[in-house]
Biopython code that builds the backbone (N, CA, C, O; Angstrom):
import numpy as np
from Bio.PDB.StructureBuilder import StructureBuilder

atoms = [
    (1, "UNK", "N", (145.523, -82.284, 166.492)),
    (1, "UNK", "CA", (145.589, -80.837, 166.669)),
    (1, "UNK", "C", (147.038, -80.405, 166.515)),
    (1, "UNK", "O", (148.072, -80.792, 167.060)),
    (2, "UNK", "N", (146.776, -79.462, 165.584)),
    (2, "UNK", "CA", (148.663, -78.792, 165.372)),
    (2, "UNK", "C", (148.943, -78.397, 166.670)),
    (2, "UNK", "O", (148.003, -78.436, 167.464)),
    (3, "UNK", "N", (150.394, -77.901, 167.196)),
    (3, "UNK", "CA", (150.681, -77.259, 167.891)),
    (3, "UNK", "C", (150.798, -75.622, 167.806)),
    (3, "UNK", "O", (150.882, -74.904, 168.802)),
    (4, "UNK", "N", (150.790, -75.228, 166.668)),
    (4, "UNK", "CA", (150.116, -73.729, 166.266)),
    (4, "UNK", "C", (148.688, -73.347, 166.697)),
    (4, "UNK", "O", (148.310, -72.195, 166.907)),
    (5, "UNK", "N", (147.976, -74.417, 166.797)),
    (5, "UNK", "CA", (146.630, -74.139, 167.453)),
    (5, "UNK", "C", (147.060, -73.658, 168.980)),
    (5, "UNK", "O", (147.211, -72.526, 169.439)),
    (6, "UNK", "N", (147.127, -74.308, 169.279)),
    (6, "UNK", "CA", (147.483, -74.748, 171.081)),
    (6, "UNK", "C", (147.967, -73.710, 171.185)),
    (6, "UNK", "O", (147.325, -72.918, 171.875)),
    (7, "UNK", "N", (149.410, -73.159, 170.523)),
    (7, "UNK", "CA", (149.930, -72.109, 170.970)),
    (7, "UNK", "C", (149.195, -70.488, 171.083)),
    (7, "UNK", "O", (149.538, -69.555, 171.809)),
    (8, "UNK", "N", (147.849, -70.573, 169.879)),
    (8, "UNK", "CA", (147.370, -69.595, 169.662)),
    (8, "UNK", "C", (146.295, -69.253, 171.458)),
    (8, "UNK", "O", (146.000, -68.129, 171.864)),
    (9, "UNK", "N", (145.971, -70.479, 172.112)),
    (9, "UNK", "CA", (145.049, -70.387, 173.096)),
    (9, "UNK", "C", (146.013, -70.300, 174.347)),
    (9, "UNK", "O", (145.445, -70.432, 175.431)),
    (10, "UNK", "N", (147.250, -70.118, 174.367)),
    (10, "UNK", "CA", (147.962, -70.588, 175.720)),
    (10, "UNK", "C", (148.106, -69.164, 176.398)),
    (10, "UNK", "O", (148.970, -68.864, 177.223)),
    (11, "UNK", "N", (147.137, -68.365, 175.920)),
    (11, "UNK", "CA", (146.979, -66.855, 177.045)),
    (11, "UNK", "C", (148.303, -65.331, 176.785)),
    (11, "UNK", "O", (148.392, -64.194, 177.250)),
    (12, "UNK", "N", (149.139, -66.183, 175.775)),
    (12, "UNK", "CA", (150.207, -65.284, 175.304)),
    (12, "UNK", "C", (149.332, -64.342, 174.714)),
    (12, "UNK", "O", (148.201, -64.487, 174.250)),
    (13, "UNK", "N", (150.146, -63.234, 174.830)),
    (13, "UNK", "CA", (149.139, -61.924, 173.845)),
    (13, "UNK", "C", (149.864, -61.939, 172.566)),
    (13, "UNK", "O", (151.060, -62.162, 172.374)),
    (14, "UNK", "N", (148.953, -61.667, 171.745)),
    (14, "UNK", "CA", (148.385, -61.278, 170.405)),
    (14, "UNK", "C", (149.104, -60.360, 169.346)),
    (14, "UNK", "O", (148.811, -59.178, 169.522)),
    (15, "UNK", "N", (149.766, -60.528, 168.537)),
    (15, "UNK", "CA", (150.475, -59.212, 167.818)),
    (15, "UNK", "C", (149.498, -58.457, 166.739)),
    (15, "UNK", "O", (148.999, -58.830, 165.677)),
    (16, "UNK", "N", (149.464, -57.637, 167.231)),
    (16, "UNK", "CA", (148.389, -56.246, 166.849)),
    (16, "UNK", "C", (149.012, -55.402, 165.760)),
    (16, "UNK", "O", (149.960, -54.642, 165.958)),
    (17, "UNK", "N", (148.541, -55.549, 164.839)),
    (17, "UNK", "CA", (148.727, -54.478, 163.600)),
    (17, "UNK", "C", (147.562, -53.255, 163.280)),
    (17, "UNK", "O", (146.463, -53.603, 162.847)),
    (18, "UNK", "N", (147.800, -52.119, 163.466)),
    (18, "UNK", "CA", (146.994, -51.101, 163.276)),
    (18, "UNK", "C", (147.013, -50.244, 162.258)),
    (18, "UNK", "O", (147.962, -49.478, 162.430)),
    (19, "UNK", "N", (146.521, -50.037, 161.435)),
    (19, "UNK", "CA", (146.646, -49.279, 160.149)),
    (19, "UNK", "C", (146.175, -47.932, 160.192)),
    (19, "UNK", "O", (145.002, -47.978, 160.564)),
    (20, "UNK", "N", (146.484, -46.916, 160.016)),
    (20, "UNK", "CA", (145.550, -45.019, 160.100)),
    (20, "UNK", "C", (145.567, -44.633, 158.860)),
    (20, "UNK", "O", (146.400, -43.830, 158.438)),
    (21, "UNK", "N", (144.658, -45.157, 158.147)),
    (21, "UNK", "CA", (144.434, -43.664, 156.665)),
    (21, "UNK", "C", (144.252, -42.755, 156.837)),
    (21, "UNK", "O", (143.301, -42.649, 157.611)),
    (22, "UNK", "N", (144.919, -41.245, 156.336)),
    (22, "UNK", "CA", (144.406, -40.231, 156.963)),
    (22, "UNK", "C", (144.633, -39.543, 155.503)),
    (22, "UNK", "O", (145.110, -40.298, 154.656)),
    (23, "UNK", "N", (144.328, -38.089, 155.068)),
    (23, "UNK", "CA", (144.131, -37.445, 154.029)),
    (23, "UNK", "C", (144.995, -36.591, 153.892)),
    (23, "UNK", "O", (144.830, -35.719, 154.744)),
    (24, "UNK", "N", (146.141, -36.319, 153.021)),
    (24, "UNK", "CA", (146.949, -35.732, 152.937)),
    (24, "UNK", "C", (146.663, -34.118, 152.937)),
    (24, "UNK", "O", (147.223, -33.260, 153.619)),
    (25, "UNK", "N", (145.540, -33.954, 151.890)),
    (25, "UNK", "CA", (145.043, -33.280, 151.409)),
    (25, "UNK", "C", (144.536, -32.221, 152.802)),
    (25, "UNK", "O", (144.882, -31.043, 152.887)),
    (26, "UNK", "N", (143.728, -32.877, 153.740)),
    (26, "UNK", "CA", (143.205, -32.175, 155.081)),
    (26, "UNK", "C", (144.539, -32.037, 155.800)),
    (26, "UNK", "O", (144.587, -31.041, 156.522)),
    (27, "UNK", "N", (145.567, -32.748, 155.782)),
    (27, "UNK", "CA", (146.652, -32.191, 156.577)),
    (27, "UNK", "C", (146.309, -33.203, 157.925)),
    (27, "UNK", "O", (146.270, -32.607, 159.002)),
    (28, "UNK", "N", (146.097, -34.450, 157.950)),
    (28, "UNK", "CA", (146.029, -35.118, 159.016)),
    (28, "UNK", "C", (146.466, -35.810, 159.466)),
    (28, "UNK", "O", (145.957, -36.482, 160.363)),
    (29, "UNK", "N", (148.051, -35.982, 158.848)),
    (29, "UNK", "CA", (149.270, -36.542, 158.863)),
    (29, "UNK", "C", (149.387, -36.338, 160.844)),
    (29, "UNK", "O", (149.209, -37.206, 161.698)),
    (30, "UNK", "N", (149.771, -34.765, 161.034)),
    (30, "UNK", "CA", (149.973, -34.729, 162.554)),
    (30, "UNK", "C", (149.343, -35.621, 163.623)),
    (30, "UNK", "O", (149.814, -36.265, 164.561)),
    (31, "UNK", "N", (147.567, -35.344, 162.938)),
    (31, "UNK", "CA", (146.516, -36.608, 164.049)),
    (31, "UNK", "C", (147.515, -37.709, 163.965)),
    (31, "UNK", "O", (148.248, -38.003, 164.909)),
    (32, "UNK", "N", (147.530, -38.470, 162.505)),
    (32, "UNK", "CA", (148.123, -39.931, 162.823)),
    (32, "UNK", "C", (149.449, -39.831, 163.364)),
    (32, "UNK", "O", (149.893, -40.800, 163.980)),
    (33, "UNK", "N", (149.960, -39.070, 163.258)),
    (33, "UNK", "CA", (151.696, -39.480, 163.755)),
    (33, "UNK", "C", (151.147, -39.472, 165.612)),
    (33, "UNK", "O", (151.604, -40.291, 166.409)),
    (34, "UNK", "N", (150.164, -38.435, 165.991)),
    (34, "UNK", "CA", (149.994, -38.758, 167.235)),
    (34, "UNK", "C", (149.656, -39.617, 167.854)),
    (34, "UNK", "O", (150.139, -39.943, 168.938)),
    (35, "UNK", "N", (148.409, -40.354, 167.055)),
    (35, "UNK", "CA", (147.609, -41.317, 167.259)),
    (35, "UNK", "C", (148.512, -42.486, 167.517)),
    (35, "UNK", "O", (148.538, -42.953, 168.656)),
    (36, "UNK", "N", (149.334, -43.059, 166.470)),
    (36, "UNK", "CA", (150.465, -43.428, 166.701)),
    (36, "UNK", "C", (151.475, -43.418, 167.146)),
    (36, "UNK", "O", (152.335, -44.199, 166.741)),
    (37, "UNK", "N", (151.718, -42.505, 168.158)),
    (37, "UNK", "CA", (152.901, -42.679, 168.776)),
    (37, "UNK", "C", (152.190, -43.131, 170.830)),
    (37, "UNK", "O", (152.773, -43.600, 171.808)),
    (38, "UNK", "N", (150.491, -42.576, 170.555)),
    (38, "UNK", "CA", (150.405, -43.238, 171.358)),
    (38, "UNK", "C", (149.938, -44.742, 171.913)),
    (38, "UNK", "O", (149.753, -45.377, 172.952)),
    (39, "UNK", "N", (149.882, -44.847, 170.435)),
    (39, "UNK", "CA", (149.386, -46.677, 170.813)),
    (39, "UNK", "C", (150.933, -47.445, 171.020)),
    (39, "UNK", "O", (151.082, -48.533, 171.575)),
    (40, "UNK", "N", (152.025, -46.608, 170.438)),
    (40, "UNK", "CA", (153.258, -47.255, 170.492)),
    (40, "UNK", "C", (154.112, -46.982, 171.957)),
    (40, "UNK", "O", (155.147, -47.582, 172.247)),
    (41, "UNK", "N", (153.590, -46.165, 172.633)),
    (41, "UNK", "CA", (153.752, -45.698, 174.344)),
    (41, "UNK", "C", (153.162, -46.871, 175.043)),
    (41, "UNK", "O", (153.675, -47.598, 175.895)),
    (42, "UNK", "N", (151.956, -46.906, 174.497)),
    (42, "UNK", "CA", (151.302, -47.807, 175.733)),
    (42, "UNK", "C", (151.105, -49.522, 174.911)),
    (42, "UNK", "O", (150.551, -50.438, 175.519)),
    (43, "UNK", "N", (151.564, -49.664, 173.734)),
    (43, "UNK", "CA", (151.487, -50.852, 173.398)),
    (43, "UNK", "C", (152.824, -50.963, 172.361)),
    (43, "UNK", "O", (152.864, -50.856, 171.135)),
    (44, "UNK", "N", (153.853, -51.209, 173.302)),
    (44, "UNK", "CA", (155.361, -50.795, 172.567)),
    (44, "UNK", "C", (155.030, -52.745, 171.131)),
    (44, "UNK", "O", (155.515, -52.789, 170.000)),
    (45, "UNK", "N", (154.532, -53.421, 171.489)),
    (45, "UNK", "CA", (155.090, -54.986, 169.929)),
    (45, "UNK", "C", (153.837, -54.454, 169.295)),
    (45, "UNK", "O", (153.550, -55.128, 168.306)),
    (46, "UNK", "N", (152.966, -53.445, 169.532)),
    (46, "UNK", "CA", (151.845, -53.088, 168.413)),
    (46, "UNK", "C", (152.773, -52.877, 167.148)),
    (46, "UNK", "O", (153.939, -52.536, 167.343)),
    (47, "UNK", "N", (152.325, -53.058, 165.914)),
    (47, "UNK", "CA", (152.689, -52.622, 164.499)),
    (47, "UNK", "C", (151.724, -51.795, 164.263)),
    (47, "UNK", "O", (150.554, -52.167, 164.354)),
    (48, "UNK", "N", (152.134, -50.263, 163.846)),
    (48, "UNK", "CA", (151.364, -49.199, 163.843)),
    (48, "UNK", "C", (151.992, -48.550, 162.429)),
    (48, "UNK", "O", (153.171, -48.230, 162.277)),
    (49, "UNK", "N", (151.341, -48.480, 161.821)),
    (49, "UNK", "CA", (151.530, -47.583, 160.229)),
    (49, "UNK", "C", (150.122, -46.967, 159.552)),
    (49, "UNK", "O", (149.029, -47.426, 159.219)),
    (50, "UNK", "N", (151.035, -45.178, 159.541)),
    (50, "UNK", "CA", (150.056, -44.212, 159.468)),
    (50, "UNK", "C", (150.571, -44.435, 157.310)),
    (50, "UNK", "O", (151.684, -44.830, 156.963)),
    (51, "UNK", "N", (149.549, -44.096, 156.392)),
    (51, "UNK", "CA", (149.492, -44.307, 155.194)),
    (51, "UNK", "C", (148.628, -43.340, 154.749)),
    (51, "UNK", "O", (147.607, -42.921, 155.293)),
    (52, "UNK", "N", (149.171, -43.000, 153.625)),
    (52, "UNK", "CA", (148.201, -41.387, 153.038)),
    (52, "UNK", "C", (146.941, -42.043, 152.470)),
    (52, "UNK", "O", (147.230, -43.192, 152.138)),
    (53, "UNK", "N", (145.511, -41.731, 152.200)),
    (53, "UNK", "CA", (144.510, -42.316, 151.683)),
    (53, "UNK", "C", (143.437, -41.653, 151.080)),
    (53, "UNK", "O", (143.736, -40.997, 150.083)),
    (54, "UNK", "N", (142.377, -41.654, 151.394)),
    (54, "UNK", "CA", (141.432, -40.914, 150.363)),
    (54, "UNK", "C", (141.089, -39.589, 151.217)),
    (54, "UNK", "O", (141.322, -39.375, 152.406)),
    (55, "UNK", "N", (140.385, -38.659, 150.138)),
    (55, "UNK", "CA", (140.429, -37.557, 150.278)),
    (55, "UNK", "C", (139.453, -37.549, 151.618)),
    (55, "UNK", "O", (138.304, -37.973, 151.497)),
    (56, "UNK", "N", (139.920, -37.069, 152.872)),
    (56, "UNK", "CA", (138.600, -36.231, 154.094)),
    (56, "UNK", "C", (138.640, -37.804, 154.963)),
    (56, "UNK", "O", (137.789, -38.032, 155.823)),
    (57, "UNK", "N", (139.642, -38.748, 154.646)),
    (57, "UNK", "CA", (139.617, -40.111, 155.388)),
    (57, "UNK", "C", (140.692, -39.959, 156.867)),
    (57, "UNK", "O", (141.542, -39.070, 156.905)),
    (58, "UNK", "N", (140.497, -40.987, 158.072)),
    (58, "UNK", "CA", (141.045, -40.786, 159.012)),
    (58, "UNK", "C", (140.367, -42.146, 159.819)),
    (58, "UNK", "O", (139.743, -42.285, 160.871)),
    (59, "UNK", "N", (140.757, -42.905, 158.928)),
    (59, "UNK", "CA", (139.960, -44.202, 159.041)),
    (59, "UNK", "C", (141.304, -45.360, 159.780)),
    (59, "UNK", "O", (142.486, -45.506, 159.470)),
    (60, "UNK", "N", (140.589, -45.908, 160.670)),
    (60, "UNK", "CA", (141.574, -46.785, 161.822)),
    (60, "UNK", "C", (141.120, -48.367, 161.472)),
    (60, "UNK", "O", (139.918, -48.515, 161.249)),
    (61, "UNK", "N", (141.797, -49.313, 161.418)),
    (61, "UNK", "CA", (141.666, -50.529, 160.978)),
    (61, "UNK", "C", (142.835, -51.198, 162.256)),
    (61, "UNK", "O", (143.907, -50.686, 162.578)),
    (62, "UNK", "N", (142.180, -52.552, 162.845)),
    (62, "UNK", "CA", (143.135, -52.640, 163.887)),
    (62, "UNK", "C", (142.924, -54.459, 163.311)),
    (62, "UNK", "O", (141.786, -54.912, 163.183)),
    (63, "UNK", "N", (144.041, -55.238, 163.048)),
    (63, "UNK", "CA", (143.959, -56.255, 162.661)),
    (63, "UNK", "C", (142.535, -56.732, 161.718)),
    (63, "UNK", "O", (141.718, -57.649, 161.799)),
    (64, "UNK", "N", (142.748, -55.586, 160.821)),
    (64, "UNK", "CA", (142.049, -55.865, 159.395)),
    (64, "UNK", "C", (140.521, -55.451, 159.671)),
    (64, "UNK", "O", (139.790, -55.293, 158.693)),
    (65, "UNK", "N", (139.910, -55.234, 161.224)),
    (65, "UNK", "CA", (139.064, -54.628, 161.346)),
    (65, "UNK", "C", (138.844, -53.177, 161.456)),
    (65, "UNK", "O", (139.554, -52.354, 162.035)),
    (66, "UNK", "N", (137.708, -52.986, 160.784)),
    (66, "UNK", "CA", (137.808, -50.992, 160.513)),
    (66, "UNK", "C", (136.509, -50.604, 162.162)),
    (66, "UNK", "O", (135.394, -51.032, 162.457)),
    (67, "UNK", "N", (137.355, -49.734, 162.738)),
    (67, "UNK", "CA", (136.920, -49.753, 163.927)),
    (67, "UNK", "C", (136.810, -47.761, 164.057)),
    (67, "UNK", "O", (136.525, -47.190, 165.110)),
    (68, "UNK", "N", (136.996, -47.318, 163.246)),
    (68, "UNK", "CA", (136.422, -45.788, 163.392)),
    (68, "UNK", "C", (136.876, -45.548, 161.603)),
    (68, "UNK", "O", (137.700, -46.053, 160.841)),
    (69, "UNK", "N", (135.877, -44.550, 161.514)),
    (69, "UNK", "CA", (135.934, -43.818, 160.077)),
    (69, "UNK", "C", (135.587, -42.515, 160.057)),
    (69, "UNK", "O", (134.450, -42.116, 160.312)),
    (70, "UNK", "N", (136.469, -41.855, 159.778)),
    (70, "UNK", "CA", (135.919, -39.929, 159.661)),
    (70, "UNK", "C", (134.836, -40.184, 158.431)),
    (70, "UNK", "O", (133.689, -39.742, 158.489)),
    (71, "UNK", "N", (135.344, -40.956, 157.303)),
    (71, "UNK", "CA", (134.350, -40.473, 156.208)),
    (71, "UNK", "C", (133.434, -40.700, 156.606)),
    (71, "UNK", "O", (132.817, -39.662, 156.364)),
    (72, "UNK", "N", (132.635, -41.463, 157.194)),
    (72, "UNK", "CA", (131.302, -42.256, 158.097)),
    (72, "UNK", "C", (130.800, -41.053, 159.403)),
    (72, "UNK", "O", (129.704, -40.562, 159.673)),
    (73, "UNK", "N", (131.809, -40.932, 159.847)),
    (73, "UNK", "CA", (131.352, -40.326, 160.933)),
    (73, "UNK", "C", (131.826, -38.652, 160.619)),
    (73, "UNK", "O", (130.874, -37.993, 161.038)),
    (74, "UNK", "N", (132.728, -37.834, 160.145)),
    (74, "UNK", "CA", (132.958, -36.501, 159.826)),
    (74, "UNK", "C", (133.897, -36.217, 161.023)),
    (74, "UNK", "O", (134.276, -35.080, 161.304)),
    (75, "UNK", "N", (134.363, -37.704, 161.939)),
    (75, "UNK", "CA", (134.618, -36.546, 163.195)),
    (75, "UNK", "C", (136.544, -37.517, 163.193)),
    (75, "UNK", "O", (136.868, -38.363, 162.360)),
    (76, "UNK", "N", (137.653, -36.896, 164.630)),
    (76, "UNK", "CA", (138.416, -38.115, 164.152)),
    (76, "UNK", "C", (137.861, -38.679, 165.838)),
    (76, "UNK", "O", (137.153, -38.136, 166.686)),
    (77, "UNK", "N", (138.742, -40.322, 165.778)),
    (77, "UNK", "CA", (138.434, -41.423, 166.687)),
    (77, "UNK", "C", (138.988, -40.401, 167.916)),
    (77, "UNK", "O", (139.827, -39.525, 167.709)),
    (78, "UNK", "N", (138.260, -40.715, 169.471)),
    (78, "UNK", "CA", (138.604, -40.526, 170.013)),
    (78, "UNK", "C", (139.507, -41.560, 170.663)),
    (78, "UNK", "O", (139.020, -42.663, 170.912)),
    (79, "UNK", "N", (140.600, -41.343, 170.919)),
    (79, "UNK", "CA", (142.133, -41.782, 170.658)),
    (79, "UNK", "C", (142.422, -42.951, 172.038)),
    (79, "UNK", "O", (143.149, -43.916, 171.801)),
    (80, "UNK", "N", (141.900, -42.812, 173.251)),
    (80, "UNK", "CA", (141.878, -43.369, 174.426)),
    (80, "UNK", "C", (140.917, -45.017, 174.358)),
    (80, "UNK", "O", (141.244, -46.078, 174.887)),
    (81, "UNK", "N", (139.725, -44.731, 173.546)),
    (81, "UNK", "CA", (139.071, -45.586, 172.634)),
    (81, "UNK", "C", (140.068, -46.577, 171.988)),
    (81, "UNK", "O", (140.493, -47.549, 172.613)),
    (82, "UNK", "N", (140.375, -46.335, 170.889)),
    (82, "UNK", "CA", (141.511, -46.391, 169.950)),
    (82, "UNK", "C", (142.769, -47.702, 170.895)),
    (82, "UNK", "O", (143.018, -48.845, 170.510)),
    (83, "UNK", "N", (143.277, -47.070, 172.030)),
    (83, "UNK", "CA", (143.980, -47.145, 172.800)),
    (83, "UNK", "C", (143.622, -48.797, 173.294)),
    (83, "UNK", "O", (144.413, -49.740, 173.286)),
    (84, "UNK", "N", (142.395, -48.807, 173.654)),
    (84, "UNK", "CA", (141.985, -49.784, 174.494)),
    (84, "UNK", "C", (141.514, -50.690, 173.599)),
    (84, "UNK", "O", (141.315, -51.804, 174.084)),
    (85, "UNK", "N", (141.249, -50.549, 172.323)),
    (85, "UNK", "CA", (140.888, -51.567, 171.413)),
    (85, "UNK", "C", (142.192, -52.262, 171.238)),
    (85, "UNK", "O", (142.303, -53.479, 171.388)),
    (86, "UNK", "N", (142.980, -51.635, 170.983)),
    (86, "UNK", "CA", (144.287, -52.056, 170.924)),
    (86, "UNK", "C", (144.640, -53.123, 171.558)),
    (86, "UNK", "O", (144.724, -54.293, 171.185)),
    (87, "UNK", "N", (144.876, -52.530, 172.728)),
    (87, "UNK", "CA", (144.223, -53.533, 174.332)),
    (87, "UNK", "C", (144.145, -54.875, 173.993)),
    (87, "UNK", "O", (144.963, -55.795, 173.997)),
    (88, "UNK", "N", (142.901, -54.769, 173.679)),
    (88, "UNK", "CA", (142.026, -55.716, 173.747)),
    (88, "UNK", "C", (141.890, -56.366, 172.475)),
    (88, "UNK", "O", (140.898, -57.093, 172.425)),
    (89, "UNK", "N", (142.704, -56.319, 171.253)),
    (89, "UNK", "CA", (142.689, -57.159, 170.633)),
    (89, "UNK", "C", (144.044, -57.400, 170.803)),
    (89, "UNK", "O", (144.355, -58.419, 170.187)),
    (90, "UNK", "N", (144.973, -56.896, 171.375)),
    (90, "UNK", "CA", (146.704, -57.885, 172.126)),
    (90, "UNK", "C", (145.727, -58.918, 173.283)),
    (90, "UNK", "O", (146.607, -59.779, 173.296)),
    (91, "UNK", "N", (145.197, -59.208, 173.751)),
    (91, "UNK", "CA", (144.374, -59.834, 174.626)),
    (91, "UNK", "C", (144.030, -60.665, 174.269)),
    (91, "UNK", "O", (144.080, -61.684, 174.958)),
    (92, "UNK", "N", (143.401, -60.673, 172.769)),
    (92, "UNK", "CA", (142.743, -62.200, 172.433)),
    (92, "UNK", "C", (141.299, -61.897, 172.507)),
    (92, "UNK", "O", (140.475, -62.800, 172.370)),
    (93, "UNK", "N", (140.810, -60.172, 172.803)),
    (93, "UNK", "CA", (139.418, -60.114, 172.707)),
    (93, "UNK", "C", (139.263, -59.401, 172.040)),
    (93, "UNK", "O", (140.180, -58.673, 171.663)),
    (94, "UNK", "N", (137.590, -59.262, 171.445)),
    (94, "UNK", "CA", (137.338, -58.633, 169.833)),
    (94, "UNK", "C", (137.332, -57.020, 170.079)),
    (94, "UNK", "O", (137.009, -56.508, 171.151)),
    (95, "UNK", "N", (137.628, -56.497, 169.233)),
    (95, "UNK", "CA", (137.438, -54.956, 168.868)),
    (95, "UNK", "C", (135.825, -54.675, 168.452)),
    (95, "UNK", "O", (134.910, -55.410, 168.081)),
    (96, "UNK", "N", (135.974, -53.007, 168.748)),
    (96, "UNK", "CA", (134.200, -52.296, 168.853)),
    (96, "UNK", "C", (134.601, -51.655, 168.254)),
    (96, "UNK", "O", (135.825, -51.529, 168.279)),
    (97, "UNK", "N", (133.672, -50.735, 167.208)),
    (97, "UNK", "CA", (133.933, -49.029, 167.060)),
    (97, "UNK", "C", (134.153, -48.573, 167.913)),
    (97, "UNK", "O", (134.086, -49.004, 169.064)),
    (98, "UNK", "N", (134.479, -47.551, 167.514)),
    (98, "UNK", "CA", (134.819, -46.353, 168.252)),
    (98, "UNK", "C", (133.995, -45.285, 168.514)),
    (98, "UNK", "O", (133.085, -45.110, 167.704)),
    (99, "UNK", "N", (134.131, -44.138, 169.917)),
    (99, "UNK", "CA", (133.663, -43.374, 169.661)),
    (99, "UNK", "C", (134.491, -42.132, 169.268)),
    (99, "UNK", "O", (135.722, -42.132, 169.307)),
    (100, "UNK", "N", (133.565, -40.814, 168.796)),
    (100, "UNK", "CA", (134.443, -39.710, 168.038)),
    (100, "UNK", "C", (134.716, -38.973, 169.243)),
    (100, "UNK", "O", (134.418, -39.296, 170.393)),
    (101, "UNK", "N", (135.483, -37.663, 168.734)),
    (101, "UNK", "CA", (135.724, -36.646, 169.604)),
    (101, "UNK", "C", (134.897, -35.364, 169.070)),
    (101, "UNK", "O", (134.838, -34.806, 167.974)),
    (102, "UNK", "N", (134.317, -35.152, 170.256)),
    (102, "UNK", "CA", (133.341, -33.838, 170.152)),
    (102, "UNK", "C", (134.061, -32.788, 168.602)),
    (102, "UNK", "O", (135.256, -32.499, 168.547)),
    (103, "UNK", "N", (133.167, -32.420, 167.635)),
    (103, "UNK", "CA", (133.274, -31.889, 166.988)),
    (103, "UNK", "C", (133.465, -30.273, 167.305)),
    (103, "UNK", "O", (132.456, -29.620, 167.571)),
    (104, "UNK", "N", (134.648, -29.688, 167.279)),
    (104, "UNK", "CA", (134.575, -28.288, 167.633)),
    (104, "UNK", "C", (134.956, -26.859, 166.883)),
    (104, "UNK", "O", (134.992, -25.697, 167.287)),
    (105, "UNK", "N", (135.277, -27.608, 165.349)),
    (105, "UNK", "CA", (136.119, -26.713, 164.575)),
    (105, "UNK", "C", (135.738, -26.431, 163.261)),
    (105, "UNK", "O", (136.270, -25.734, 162.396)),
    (106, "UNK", "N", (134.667, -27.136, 163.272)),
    (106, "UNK", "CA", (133.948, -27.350, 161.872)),
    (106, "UNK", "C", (133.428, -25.987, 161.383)),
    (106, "UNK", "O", (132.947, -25.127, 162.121)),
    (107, "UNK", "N", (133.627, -25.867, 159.667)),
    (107, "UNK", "CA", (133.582, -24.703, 159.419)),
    (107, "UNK", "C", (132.723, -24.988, 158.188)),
    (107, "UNK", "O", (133.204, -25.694, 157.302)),
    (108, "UNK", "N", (131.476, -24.488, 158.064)),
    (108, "UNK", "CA", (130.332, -24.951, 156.789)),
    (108, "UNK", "C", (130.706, -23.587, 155.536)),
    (108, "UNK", "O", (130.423, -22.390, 155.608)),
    (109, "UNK", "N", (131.323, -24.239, 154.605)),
    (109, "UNK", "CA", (131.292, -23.218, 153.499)),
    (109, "UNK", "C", (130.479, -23.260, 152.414)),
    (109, "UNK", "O", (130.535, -22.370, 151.565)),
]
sb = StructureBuilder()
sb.init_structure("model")
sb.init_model(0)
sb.init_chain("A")
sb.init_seg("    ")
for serial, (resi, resn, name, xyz) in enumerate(atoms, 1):
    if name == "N":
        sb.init_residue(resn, " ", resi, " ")
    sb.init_atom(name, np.array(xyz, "f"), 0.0, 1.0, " ", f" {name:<3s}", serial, name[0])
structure = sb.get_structure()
């Protein structure tokens, strides 16, 4: 057994990379810079990078897993969610979807 194994089980936490596509186009730059600044409050060695992406997207990927999607769902992640996945994959335990935040602004044209 390597010692890279061993080290991976010895209860140290986890370095967490989080990715935010969000849509330039919708203007959802602000969500992610927020979204991101609060996973970087409460999880200061997280790697957090917000990246422009497809059109109406606001899609969260937390160590390569996609764990909320506006295009899927229409809505964005509710962020406290978000927060605790985070959590919990610095922990060494698996990530869930997410849930959304009540839809309140939606405008049908």
């Amino acid at each position: 057994m390597s010692g890279k194994s061993a080290e991976k089980d010895d209860g140290q936490l986890k370095q967490v990379r989080v990715v935010i596509e969000y849509c330039n186009v919708c203007n959802s730059k602000p969500q992610c810079l927020e979204l991101s600044q609060l996973i970087k409050d409460r999880i200061p060695d997280a790697q957090v990078a917000c990246k422009i992406g497809r059109r109406g997207s606001f899609e969260v990927e937390i160590n390569d897993a996609l764990v909320h999607s506006k295009i899927a769902s229409l809505a964005f992640p509710d962020y406290e969610a978000v927060v605790s996945n985070v959590i919990a994959a610095r922990d060494g335990r698996p990530v869930t979807k997410v849930k959304e935040q009540p839809i309140t602004d939606c405008v049908v044209q």
